[in-house]
Each structure stands twice: as structure tokens, then as C-alpha cells.
N, C-alpha and C positions, 0 to 999 in steps of 0.2 A: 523206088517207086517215085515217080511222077506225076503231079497231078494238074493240070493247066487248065485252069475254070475262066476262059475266056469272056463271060459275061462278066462275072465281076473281078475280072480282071486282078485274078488269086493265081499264085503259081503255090504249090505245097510240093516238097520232097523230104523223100526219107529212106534213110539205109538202116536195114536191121543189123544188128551186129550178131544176131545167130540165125542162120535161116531155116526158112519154117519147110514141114514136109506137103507143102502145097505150090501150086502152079502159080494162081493171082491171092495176092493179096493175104491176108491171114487178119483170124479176130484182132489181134493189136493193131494193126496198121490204120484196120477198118476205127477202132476207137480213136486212136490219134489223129485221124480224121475230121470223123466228128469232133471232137474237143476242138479244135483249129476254128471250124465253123461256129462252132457254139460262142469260143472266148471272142470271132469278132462281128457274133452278132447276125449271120445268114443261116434264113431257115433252109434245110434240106428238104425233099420230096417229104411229104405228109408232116413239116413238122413249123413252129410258128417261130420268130425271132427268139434269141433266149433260152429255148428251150428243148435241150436235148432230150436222147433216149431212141428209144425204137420202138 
């Protein structure tokens, strides 16, 4: 997976080393995601610097 956040100017990738029985994405990918944004500080849709979760 590929992630290319052209605004701030973030590339993130990632290979799973077992693959999930889903199409896009899967709950892990989706957390390491987040963690990524979290550790440098950009908020996601509904959420504020710093501060993860869902």
C-alpha cells in the first residue's frame, strides 16, 4: 500500500508480510497509518494535532 498525501507533502508505504482476506486495506494498515500521522503531528478528518484514535 501506497499512500501519497500531496498536501503535506508525506509519501507512507507499506507491505504486509501476511495478507489479509480483504480487498483495500485492513485494521492494521489502517492503525499504522494513523500512528505515522500522529508521531508527526497532522491531524486527520475530525481529529486535532497530537491526538489520535477514532
Amino acid at each position: 500500500m501506497i499512500v501519497m498525501d500531496l498536501e503535506r507533502h508525506l509519501t507512507i508505504s507499506y507491505v504486509m508480510n501476511r495478507m489479509a482476506p480483504v480487498i483495500i486495506g485492513s485494521d492494521g494498515s489502517e492503525a499504522y497509518i494513523r500512528a505515522i500521522y500522529q508521531a508527526v503531528g497532522v491531524p486527520l478528518s475530525g481529529e486535532r494535532a497530537g491526538v489520535g484514535g477514532r
